[in-house]
mmCIF file as gemmi writes it, N, C-alpha and C atoms, coordinates in Angstrom:
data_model
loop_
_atom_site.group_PDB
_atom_site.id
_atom_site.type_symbol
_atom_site.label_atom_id
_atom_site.label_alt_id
_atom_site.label_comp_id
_atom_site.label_asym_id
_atom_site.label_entity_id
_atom_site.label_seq_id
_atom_site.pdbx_PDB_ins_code
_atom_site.Cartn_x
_atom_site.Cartn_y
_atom_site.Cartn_z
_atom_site.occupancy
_atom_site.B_iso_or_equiv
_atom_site.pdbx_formal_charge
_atom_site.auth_seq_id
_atom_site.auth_asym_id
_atom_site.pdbx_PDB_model_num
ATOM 1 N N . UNK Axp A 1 ? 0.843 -1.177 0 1 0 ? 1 A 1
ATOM 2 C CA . UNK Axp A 1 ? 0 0 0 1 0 ? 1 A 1
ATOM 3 C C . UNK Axp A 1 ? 0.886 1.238 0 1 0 ? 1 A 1
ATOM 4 N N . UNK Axp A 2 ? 0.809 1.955 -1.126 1 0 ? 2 A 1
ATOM 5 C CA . UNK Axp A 2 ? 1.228 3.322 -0.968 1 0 ? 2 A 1
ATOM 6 C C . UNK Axp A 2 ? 0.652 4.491 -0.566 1 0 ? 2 A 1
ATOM 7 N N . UNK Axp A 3 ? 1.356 5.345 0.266 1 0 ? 3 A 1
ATOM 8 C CA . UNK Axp A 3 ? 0.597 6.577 0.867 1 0 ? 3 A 1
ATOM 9 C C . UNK Axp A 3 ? 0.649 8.116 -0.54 1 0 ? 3 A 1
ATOM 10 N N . UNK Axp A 4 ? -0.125 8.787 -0.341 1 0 ? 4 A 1
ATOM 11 C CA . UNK Axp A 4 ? -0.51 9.652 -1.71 1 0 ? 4 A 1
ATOM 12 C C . UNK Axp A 4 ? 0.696 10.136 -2.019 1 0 ? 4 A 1
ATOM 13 N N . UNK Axp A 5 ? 0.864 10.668 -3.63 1 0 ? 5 A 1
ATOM 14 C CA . UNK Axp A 5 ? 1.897 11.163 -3.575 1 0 ? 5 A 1
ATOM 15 C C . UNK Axp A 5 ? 1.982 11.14 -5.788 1 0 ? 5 A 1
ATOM 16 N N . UNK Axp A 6 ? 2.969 10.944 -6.505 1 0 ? 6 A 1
ATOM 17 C CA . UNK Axp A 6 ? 2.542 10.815 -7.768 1 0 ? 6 A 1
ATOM 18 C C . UNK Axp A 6 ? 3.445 9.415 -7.946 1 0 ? 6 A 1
ATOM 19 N N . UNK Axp A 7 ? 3.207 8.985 -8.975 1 0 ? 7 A 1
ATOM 20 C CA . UNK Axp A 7 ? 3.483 7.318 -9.505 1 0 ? 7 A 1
ATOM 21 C C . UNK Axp A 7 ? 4.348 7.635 -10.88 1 0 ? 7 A 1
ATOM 22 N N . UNK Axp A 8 ? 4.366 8.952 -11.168 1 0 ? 8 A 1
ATOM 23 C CA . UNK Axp A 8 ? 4.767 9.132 -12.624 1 0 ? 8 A 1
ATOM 24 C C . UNK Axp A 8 ? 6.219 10.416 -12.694 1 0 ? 8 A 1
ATOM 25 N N . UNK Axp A 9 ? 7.271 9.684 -12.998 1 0 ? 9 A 1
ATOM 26 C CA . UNK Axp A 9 ? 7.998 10.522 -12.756 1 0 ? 9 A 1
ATOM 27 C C . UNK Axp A 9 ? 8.104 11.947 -14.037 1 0 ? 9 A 1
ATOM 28 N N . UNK Axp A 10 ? 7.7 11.326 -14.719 1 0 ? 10 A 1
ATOM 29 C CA . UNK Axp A 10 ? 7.353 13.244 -15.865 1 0 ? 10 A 1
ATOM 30 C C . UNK Axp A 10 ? 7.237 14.295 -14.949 1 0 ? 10 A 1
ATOM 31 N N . UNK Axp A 11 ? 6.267 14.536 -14.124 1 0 ? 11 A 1
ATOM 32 C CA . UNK Axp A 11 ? 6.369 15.547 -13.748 1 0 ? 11 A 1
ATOM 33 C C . UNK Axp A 11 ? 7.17 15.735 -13.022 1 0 ? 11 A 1
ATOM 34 N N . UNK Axp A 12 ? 8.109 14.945 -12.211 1 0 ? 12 A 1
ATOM 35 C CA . UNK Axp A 12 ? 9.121 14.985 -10.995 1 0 ? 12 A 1
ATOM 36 C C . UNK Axp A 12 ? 10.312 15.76 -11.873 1 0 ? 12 A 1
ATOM 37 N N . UNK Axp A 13 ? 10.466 15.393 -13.134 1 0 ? 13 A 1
ATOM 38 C CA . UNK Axp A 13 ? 11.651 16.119 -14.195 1 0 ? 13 A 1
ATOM 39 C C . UNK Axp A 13 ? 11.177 17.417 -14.341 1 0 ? 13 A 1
ATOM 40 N N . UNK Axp A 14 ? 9.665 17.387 -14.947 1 0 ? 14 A 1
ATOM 41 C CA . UNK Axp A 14 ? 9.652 18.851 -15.113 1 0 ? 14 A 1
ATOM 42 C C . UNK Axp A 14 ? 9.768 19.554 -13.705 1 0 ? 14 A 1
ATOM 43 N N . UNK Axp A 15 ? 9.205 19.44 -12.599 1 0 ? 15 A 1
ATOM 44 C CA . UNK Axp A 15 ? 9.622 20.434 -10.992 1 0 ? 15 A 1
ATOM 45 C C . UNK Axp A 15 ? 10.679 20.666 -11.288 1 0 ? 15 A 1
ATOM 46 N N . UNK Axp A 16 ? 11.865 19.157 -11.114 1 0 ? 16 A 1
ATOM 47 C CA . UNK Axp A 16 ? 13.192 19.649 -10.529 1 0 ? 16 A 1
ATOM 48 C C . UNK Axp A 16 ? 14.103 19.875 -12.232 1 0 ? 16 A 1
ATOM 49 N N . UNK Axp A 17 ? 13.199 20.153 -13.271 1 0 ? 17 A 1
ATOM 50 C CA . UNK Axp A 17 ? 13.891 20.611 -14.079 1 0 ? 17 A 1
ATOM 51 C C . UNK Axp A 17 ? 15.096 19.763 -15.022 1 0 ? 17 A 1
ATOM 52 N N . UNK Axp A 18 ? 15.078 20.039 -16.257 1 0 ? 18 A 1
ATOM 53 C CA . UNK Axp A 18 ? 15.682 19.35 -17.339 1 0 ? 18 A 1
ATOM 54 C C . UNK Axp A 18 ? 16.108 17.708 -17.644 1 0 ? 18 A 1
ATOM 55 N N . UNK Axp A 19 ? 17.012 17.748 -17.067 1 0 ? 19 A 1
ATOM 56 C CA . UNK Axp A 19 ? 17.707 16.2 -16.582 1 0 ? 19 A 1
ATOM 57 C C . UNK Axp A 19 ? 17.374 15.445 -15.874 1 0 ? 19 A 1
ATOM 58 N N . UNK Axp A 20 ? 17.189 16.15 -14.508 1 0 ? 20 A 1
ATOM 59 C CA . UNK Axp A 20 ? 16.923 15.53 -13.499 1 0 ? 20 A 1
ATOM 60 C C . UNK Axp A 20 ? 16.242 14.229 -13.224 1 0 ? 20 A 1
ATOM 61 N N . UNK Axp A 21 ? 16.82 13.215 -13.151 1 0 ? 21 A 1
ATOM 62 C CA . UNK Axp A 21 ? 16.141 11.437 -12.743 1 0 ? 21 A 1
ATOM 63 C C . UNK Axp A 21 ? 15.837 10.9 -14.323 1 0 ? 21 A 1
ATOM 64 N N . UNK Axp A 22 ? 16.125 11.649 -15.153 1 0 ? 22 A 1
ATOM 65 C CA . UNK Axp A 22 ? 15.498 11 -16.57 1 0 ? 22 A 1
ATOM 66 C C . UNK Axp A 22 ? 16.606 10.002 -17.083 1 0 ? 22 A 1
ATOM 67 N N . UNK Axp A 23 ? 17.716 10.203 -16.733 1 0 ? 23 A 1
ATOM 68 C CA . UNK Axp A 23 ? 18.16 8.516 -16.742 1 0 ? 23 A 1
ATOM 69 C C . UNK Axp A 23 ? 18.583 7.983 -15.414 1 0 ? 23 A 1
ATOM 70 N N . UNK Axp A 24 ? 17.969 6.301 -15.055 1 0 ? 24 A 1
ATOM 71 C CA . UNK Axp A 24 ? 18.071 5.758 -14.255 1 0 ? 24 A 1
ATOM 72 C C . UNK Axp A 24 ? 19.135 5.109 -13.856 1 0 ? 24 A 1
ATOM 73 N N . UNK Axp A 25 ? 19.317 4.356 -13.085 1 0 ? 25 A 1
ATOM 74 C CA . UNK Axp A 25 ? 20.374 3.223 -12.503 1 0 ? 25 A 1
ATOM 75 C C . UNK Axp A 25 ? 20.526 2.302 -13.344 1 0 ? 25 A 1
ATOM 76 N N . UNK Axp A 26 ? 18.717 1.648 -14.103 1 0 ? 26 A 1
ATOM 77 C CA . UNK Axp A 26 ? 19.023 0.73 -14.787 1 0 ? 26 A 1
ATOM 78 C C . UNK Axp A 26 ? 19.783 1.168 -16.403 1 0 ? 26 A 1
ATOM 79 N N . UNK Axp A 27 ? 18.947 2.201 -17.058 1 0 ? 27 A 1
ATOM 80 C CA . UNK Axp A 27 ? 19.735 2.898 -17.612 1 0 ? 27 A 1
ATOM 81 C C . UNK Axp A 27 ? 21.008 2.849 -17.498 1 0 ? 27 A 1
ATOM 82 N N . UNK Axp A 28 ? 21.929 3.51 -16.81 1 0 ? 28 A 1
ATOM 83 C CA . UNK Axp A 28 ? 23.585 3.402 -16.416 1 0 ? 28 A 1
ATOM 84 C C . UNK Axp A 28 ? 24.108 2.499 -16.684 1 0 ? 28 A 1
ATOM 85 N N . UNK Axp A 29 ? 23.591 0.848 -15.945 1 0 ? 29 A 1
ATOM 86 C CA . UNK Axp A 29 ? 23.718 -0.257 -16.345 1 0 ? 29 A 1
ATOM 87 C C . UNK Axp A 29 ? 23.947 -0.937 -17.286 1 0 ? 29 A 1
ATOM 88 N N . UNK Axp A 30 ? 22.586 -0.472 -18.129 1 0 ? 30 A 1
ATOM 89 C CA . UNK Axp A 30 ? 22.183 -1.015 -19.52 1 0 ? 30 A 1
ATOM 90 C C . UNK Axp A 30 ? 23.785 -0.684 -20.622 1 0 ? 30 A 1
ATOM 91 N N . UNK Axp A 31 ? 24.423 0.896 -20.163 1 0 ? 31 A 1
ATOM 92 C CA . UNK Axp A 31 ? 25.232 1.423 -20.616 1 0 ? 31 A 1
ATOM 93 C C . UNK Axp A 31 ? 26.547 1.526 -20.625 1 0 ? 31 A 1
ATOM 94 N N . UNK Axp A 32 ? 26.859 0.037 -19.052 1 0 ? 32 A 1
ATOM 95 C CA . UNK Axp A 32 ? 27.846 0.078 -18.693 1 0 ? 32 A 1
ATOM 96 C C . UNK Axp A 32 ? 28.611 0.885 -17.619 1 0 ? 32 A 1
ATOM 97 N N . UNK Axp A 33 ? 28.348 1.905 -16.673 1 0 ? 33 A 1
ATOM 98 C CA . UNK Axp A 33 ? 28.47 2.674 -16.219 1 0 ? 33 A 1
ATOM 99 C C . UNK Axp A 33 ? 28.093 1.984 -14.98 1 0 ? 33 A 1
ATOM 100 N N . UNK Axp A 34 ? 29.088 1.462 -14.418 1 0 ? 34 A 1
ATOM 101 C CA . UNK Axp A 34 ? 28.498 0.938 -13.037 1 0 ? 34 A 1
ATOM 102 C C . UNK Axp A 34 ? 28.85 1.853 -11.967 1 0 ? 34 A 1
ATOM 103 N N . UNK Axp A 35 ? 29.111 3.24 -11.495 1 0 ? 35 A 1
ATOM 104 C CA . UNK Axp A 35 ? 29.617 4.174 -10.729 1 0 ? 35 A 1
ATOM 105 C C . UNK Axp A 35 ? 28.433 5.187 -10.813 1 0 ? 35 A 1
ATOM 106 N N . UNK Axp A 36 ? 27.585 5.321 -11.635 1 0 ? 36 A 1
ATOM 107 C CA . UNK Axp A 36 ? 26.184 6.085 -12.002 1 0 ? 36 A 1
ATOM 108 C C . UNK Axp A 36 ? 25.971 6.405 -10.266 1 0 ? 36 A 1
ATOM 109 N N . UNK Axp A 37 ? 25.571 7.596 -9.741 1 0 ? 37 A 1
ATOM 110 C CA . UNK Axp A 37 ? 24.348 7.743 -8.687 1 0 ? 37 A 1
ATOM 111 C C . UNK Axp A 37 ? 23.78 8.97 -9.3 1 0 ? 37 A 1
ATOM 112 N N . UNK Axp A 38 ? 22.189 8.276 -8.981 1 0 ? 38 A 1
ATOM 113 C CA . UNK Axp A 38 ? 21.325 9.365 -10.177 1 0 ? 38 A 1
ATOM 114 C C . UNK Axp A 38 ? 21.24 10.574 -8.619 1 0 ? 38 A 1
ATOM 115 N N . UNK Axp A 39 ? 20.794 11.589 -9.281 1 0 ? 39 A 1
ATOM 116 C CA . UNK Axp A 39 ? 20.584 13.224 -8.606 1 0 ? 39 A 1
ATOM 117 C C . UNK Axp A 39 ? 19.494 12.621 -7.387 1 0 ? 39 A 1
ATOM 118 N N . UNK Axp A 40 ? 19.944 13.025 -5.921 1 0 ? 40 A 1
ATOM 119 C CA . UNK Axp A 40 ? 19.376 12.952 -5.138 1 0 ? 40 A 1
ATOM 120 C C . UNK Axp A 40 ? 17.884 13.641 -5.712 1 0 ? 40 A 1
ATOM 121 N N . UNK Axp A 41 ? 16.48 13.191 -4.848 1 0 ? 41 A 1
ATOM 122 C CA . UNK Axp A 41 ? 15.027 13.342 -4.927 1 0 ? 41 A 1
ATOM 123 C C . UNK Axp A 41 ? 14.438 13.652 -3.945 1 0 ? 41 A 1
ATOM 124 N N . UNK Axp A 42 ? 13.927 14.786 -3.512 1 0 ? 42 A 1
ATOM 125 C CA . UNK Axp A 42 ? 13.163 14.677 -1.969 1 0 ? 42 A 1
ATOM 126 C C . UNK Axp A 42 ? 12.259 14.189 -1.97 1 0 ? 42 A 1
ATOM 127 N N . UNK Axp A 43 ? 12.452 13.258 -0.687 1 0 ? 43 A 1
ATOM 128 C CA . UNK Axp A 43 ? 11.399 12.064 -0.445 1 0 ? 43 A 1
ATOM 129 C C . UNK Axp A 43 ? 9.696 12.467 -0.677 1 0 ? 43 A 1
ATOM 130 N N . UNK Axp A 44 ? 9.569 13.409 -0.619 1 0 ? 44 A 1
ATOM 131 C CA . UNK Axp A 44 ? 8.315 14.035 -0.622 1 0 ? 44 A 1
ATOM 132 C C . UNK Axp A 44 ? 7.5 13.9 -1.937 1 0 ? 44 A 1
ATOM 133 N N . UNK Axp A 45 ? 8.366 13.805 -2.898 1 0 ? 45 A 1
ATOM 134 C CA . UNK Axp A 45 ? 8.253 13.677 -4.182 1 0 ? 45 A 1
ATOM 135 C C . UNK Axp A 45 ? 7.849 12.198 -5.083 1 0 ? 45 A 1
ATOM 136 N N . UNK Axp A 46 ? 7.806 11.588 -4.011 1 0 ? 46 A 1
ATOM 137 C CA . UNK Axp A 46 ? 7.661 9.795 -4.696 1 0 ? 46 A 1
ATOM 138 C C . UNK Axp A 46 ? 6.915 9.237 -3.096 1 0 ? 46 A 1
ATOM 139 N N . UNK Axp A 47 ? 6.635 8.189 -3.401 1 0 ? 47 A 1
ATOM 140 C CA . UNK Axp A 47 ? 5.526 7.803 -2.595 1 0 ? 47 A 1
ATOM 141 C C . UNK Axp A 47 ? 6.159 6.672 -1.65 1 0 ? 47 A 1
ATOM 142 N N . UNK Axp A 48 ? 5.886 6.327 -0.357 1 0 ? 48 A 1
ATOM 143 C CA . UNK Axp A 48 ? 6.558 5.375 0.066 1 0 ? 48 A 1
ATOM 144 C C . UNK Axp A 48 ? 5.827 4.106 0.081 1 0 ? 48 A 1
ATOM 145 N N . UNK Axp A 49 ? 6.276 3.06 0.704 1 0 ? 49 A 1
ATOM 146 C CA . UNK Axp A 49 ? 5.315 1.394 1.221 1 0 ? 49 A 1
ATOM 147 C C . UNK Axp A 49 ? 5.57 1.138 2.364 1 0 ? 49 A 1
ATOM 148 N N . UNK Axp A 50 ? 4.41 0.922 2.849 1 0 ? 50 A 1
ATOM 149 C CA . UNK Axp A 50 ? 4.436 -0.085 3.956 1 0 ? 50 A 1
ATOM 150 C C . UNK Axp A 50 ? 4.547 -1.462 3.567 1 0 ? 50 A 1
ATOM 151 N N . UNK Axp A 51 ? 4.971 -2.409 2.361 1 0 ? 51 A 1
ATOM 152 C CA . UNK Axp A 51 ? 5.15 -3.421 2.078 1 0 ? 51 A 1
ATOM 153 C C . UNK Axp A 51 ? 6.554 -3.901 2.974 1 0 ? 51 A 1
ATOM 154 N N . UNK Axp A 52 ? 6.003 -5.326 3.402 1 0 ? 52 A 1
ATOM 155 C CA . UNK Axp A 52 ? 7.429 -5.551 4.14 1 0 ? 52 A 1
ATOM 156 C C . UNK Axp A 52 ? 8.237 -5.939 3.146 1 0 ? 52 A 1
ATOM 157 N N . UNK Axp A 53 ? 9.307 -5.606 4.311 1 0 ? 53 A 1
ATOM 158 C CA . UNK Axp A 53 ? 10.938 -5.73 4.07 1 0 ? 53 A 1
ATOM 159 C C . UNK Axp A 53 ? 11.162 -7.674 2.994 1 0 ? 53 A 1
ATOM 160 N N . UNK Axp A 54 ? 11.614 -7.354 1.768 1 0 ? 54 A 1
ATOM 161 C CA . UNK Axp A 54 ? 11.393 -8.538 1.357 1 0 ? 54 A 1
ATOM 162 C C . UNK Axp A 54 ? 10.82 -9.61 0.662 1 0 ? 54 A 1
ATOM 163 N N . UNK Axp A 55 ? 9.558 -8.942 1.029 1 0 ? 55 A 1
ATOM 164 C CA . UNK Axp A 55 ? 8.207 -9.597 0.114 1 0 ? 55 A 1
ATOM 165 C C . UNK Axp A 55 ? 8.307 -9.358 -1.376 1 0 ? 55 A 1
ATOM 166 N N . UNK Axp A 56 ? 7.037 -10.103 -2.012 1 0 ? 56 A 1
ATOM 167 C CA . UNK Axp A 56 ? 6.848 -9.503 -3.293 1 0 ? 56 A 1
ATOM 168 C C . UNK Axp A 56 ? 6.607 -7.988 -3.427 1 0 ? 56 A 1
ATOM 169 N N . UNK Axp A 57 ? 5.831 -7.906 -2.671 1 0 ? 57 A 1
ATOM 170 C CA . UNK Axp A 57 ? 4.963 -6.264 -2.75 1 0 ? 57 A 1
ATOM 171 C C . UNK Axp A 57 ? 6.418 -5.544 -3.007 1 0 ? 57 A 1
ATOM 172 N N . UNK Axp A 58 ? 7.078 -5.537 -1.694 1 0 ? 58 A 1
ATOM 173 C CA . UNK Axp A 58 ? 8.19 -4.651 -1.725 1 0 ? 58 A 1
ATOM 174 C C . UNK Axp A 58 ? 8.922 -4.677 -3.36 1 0 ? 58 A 1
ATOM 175 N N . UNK Axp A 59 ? 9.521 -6.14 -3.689 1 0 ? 59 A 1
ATOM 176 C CA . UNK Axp A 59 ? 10.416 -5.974 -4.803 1 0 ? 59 A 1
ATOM 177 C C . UNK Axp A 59 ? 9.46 -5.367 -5.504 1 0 ? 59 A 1
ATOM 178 N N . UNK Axp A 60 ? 8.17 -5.637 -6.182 1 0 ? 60 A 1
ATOM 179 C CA . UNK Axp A 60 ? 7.724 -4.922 -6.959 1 0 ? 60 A 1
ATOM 180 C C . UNK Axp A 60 ? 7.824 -3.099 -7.006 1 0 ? 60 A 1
ATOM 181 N N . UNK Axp A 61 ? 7.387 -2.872 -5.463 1 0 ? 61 A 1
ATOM 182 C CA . UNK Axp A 61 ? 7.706 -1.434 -5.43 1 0 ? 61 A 1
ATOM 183 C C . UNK Axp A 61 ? 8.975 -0.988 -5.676 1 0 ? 61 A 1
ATOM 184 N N . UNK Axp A 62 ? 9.972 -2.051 -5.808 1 0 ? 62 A 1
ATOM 185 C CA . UNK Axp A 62 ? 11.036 -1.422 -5.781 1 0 ? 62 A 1
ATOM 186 C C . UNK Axp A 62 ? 11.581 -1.264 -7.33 1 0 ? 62 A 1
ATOM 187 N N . UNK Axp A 63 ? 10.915 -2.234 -8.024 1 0 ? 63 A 1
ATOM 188 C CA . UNK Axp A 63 ? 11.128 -2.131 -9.658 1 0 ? 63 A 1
ATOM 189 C C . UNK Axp A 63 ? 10.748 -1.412 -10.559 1 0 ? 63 A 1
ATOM 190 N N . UNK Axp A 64 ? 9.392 -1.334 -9.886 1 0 ? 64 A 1
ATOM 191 C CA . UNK Axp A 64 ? 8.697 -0.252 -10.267 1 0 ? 64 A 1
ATOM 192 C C . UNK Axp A 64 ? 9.407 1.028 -10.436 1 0 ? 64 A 1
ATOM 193 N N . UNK Axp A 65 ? 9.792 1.725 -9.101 1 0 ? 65 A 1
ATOM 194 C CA . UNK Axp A 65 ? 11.061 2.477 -8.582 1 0 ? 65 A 1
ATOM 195 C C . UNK Axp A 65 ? 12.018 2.966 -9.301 1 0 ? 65 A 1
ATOM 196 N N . UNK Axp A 66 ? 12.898 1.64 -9.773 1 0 ? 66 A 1
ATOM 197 C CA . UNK Axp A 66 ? 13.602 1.635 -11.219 1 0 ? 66 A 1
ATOM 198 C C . UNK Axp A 66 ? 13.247 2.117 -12.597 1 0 ? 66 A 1
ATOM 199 N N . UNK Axp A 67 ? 12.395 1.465 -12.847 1 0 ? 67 A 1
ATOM 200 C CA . UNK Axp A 67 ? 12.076 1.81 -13.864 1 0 ? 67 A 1
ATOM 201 C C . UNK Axp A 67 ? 11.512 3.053 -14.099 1 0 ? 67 A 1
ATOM 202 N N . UNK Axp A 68 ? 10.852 3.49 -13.007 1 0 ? 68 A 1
ATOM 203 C CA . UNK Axp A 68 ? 10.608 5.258 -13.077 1 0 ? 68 A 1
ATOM 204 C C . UNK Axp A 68 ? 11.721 6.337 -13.209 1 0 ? 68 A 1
ATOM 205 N N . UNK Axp A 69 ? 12.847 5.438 -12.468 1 0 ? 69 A 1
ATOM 206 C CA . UNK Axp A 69 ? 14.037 6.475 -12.468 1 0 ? 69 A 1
ATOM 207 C C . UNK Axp A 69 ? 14.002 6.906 -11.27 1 0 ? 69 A 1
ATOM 208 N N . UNK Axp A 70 ? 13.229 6.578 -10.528 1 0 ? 70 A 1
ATOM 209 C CA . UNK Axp A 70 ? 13.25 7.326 -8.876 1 0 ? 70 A 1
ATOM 210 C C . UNK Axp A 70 ? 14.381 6.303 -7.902 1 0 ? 70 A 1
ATOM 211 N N . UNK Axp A 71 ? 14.481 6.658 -6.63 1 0 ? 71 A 1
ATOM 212 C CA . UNK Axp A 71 ? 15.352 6.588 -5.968 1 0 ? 71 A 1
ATOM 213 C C . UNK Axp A 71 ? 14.605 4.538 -5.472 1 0 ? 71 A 1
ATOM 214 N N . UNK Axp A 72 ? 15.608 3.732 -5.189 1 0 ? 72 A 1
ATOM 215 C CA . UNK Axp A 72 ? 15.021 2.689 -5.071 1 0 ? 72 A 1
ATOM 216 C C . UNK Axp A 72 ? 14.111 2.547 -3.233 1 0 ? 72 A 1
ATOM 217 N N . UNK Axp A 73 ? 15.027 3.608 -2.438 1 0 ? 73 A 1
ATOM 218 C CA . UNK Axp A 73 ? 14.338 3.692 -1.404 1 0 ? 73 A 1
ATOM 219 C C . UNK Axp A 73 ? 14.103 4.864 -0.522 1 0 ? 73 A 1
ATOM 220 N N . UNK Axp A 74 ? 12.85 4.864 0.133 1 0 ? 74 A 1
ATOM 221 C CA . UNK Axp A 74 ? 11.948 6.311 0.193 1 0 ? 74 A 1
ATOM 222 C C . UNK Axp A 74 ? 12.651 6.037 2.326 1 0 ? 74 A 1
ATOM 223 N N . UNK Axp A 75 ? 12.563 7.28 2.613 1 0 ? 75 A 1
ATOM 224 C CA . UNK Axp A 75 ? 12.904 7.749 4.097 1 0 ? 75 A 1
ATOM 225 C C . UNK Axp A 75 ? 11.809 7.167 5.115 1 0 ? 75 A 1
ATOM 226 N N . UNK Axp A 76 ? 10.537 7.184 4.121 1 0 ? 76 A 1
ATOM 227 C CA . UNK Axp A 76 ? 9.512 6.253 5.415 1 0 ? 76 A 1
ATOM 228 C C . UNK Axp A 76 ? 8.953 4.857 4.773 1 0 ? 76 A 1
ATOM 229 N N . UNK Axp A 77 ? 9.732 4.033 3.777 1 0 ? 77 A 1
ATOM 230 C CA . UNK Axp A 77 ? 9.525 2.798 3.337 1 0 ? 77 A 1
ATOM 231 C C . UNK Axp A 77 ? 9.64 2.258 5.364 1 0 ? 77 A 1
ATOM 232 N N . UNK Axp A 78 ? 8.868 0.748 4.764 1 0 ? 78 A 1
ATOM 233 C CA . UNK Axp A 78 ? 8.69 -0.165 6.028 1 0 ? 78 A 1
ATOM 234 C C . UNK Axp A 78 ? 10.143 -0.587 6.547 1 0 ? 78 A 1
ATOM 235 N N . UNK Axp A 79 ? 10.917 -0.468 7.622 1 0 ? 79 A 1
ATOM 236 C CA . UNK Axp A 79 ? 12.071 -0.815 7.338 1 0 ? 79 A 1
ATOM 237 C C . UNK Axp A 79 ? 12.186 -2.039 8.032 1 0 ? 79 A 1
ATOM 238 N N . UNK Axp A 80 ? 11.258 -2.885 9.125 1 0 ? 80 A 1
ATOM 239 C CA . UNK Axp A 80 ? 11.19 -4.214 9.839 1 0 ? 80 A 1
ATOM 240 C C . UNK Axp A 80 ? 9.609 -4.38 10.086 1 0 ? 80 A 1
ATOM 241 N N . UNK Axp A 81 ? 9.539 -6.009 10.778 1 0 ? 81 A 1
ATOM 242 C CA . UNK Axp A 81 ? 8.428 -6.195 11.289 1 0 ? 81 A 1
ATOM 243 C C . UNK Axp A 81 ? 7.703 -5.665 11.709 1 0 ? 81 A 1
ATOM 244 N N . UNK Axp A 82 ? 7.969 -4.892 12.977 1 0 ? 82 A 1
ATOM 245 C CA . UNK Axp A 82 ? 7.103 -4.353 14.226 1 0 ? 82 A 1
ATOM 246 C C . UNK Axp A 82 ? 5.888 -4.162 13.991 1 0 ? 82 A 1
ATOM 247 N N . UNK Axp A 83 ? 5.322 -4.105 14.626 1 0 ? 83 A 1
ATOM 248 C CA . UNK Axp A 83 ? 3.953 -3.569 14.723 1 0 ? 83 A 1
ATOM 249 C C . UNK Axp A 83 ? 3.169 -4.225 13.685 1 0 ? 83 A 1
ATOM 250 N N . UNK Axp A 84 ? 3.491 -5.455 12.928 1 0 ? 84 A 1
ATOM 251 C CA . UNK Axp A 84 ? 2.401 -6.144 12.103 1 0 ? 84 A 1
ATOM 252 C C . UNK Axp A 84 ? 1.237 -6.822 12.784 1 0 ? 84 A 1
ATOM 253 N N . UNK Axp A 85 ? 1.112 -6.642 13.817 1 0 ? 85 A 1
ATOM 254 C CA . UNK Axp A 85 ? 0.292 -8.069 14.368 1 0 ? 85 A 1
ATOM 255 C C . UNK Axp A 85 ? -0.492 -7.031 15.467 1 0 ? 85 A 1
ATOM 256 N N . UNK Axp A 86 ? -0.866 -5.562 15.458 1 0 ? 86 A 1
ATOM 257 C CA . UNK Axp A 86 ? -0.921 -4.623 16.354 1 0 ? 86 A 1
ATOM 258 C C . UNK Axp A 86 ? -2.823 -4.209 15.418 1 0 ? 86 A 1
């Protein structure tokens, strides 16, 4: 489950302007460039999960992630168990 926020990074380029996140990690990769770190993103700007640590949900969010070009992990992603059973 993601908390509100946008899913589409187009507009995250146009805010922070020109370049910014429009090529990814996997990108870099694809290109050979294994030293790539794309332009920091404020977290505010991409959406986090409460998917646990691990699961499908998570990898998916996290590919997803990729492939947007956004950062693979957000400041309030789920980071352990706790509190599942609450």
């Amino acid at each position: 489950m993601e908390r509100g926020g946008s899913n589409d990074a187009e507009p995250l380029v146009e805010l922070l302007g020109g370049d910014a996140m429009r090529r990814s990690v996997v990108d870099a990769v694809r290109e050979g460039q294994w030293d790539f770190e794309p332009a920091e993103l404020p977290s505010r700007l991409y959406d986090s999960t409460v998917a646990l640590p691990g699961s499908n949900e998570k990898i998916a969010v996290m590919a997803a992630r990729a492939e947007r070009g956004l950062p693979l992990w957000h400041e309030e992603d789920r980071l352990d168990y706790e509190k599942l059973l609450e």
